[in-house]
ROSE-4610 file (N, C-alpha, C; in Angstrom, 1 decimal, always signed):
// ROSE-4610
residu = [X/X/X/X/X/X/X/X/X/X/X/X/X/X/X/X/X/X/X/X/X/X/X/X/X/X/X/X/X/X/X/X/X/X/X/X/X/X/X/X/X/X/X/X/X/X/X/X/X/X/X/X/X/X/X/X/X/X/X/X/X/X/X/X/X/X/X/X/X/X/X/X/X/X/X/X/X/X/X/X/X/X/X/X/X/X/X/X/X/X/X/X/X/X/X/X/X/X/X/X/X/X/X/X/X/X/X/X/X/X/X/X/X/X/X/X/X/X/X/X/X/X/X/X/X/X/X/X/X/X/X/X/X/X/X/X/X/X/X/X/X/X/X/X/X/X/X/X/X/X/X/X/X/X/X/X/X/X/X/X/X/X/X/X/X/X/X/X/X/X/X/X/X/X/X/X/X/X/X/X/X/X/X/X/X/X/X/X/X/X/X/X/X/X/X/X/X/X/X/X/X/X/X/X/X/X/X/X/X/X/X/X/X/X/X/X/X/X/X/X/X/X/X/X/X/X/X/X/X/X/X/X/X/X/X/X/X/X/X/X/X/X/X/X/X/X/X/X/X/X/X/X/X/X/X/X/X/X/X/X/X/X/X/X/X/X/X/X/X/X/X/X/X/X/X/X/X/X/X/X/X/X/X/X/X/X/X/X/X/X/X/X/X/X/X/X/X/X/X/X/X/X/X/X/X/X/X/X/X/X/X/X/X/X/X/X/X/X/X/X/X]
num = [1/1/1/2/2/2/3/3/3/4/4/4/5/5/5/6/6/6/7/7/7/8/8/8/9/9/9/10/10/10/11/11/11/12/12/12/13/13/13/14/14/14/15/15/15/16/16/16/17/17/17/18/18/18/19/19/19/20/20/20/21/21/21/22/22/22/23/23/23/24/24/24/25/25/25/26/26/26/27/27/27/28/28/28/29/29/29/30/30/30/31/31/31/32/32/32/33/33/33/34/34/34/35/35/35/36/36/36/37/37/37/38/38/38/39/39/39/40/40/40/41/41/41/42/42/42/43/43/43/44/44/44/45/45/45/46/46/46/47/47/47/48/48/48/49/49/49/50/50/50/51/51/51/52/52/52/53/53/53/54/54/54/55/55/55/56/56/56/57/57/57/58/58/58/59/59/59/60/60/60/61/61/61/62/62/62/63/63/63/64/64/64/65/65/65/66/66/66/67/67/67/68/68/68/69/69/69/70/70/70/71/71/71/72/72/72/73/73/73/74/74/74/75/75/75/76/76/76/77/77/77/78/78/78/79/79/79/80/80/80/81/81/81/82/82/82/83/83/83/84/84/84/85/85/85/86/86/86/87/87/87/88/88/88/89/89/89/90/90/90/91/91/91/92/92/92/93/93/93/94/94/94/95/95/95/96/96/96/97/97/97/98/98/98/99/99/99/100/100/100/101/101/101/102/102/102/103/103/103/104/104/104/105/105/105/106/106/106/107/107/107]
x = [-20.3/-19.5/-19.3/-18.8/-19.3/-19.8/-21.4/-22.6/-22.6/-21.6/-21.7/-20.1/-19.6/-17.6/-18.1/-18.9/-19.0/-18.2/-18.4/-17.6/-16.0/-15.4/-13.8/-12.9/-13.5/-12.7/-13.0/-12.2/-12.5/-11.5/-12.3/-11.2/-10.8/-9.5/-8.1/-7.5/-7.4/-6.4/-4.8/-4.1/-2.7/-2.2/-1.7/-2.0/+0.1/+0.4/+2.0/+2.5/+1.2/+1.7/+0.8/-0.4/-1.5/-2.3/-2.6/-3.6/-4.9/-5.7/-6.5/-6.2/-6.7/-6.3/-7.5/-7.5/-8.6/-8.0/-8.5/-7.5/-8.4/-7.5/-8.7/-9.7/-10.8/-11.9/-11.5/-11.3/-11.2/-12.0/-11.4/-12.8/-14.2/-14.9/-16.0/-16.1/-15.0/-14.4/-14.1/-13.5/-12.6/-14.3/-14.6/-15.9/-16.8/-17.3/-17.8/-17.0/-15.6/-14.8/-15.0/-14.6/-14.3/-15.8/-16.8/-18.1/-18.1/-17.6/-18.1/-16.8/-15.7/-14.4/-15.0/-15.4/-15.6/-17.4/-18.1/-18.9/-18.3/-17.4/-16.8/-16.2/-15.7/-14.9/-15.6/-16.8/-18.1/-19.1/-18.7/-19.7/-20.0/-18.9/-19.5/-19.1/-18.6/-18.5/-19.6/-19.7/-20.7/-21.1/-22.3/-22.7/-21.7/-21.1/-19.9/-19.3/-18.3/-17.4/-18.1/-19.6/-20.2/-20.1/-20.5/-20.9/-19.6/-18.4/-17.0/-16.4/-16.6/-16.4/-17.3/-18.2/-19.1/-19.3/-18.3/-18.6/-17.0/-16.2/-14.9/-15.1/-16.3/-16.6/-16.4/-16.1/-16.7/-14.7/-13.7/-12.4/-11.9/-13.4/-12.8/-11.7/-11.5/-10.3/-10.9/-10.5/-10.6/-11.4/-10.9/-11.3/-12.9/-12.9/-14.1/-15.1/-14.8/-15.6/-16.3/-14.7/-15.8/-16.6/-16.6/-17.2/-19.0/-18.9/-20.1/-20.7/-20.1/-20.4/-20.9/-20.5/-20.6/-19.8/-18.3/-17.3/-16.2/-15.1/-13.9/-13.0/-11.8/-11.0/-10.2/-10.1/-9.5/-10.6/-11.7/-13.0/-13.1/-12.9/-12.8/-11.5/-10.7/-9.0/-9.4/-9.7/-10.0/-11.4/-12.0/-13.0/-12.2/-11.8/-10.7/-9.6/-8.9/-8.3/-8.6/-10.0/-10.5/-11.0/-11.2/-11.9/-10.7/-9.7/-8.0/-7.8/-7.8/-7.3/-7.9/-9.3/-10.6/-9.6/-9.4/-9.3/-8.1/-7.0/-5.8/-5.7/-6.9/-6.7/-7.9/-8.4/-9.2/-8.0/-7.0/-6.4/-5.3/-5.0/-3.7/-4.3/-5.7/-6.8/-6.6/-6.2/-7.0/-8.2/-9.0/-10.4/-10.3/-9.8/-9.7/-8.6/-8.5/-7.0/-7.4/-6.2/-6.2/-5.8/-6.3/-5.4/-4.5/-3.4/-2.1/-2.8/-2.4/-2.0/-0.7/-0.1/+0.7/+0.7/-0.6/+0.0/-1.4/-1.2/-1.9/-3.3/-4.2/-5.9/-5.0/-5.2/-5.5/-6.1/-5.2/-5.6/-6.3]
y = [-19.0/-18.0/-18.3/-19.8/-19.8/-19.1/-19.7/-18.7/-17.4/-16.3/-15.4/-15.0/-15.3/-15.1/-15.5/-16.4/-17.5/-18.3/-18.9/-20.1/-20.0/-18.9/-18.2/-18.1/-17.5/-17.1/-17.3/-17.3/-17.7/-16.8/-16.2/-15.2/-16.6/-16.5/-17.6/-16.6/-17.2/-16.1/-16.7/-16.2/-16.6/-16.2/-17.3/-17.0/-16.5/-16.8/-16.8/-14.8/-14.1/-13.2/-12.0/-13.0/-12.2/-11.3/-11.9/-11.3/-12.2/-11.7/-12.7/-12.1/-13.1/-12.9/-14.1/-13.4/-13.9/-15.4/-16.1/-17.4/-18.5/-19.6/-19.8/-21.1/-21.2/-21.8/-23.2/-23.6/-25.4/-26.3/-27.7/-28.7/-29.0/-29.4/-29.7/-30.3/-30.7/-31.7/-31.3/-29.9/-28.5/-27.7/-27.7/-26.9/-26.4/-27.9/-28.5/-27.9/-28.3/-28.2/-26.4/-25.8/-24.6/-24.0/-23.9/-23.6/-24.0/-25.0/-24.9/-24.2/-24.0/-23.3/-22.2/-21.3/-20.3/-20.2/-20.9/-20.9/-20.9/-21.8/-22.1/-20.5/-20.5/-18.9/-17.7/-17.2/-16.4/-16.9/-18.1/-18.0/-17.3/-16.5/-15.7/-14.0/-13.9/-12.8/-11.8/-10.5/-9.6/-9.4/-8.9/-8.0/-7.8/-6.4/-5.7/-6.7/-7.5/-8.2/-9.5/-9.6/-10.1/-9.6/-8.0/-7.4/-6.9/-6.5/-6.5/-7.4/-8.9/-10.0/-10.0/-10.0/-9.9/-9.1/-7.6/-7.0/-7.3/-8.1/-8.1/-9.4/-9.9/-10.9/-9.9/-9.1/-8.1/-7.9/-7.9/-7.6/-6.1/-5.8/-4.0/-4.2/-2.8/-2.8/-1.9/-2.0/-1.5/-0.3/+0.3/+1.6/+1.9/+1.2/+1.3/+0.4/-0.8/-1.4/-0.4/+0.4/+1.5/+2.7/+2.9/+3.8/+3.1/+2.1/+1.4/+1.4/+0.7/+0.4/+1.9/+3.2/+4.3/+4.1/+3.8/+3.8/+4.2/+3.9/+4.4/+3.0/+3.8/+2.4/+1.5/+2.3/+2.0/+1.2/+1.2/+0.4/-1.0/-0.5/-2.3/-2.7/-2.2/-3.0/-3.7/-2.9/-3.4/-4.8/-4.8/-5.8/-6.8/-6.8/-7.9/-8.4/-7.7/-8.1/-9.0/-8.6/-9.7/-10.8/-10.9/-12.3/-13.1/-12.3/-12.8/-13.4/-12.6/-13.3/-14.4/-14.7/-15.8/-16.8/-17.2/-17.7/-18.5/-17.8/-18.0/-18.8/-18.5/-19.0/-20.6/-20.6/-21.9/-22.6/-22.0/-23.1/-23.1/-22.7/-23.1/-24.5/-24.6/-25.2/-26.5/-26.3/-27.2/-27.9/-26.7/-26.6/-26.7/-25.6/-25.2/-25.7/-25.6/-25.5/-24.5/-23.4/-22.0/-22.5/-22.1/-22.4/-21.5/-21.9/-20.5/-20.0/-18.8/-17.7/-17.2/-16.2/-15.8/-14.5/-13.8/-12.4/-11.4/-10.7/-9.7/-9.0/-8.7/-7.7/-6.5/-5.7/-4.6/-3.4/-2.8/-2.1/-0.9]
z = [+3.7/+3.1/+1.7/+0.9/+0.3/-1.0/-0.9/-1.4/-1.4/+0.0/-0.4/-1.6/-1.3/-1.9/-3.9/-4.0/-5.8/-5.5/-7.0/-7.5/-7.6/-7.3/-8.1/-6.9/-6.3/-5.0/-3.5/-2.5/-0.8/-0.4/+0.7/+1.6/+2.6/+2.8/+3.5/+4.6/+5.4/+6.5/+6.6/+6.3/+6.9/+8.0/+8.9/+9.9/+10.4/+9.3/+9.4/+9.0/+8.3/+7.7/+8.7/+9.3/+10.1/+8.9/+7.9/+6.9/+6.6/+5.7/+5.4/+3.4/+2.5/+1.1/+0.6/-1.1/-1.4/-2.3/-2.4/-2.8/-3.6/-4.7/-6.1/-5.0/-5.1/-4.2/-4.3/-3.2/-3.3/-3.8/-3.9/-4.5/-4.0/-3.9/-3.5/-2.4/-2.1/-1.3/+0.2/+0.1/+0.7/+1.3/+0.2/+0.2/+2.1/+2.6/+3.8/+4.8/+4.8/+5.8/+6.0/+5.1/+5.0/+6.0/+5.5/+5.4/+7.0/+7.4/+8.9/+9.5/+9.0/+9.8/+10.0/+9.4/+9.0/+10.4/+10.2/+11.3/+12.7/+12.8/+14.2/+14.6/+13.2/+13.4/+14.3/+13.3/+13.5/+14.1/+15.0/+16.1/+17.1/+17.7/+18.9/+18.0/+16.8/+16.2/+16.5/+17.0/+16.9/+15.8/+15.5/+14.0/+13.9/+14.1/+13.6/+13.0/+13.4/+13.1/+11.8/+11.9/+10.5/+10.1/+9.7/+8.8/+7.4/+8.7/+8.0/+7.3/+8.0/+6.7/+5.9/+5.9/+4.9/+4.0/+4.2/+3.4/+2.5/+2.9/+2.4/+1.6/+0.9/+0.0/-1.2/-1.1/-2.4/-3.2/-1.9/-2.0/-1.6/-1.2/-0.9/+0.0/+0.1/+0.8/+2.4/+3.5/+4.8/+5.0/+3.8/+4.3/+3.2/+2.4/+1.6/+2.3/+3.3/+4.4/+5.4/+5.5/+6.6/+5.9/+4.6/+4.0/+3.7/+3.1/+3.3/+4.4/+5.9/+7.2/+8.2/+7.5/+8.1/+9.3/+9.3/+10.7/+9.8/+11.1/+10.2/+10.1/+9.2/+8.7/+10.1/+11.2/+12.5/+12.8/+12.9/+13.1/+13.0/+11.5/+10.6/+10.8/+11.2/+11.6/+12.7/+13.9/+14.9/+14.8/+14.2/+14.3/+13.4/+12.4/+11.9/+12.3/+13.5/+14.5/+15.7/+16.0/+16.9/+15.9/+15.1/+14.3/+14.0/+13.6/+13.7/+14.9/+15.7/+17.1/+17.6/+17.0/+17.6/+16.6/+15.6/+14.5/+14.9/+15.8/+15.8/+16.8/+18.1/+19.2/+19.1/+17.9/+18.0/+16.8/+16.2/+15.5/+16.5/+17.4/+18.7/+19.1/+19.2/+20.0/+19.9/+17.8/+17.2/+17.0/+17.1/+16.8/+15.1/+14.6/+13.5/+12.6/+11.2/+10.8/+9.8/+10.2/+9.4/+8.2/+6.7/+5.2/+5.2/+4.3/+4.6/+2.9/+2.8/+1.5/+1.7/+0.3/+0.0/+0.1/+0.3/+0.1/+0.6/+1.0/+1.9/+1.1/+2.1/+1.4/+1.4/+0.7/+0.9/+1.7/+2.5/+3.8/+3.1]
């Protein structure tokens, strides 16, 4: 994800606020860790649920996801609600560790 987000920015989920926000990209160091969270995350993800992260590398907002995606904005809530819920329930796990942010995407 990464390679797709650049050098500037990384979508972060808070898991305290139940958002995801785009946040300044970690060291090099950060980099690895991230890159496989983010796999662990989207491993059993449907297309659907790729294609909506993937298209929120860009910072659109929900409803311009579903204008690209040809669905509606209830669509893409719903599919970022299950990737939330995956996310939440592999850092309960401790599979994961979610990064926190401060402040909400844009619905």
């Amino acid at each position: 994800m990464r390679e797709i987000l650049g050098p500037d920015r990384i979508w972060v989920y808070d898991a305290t606020d139940d958002w995801w926000d785009l946040a300044p990209a970690p060291g090099p160091e950060n980099q690895t860790v991230l890159q496989e969270t983010l796999s662990i995350i989207l491993a059993e993800a449907s297309m659907e649920e790729r294609a909506v992260c993937e298209a929120m590398r860009t910072g659109a907002t929900q409803e311009e996801i579903a204008q690209r995606l040809g669905t509606t904005r209830k669509s893409v809530e719903r599919r970022l609600s299950r990737v939330r819920g995956r996310a939440k329930k592999l850092a309960a796990a401790g599979v994961i560790v979610a990064p926190a942010v401060s402040s909400a995407v844009t619905r």
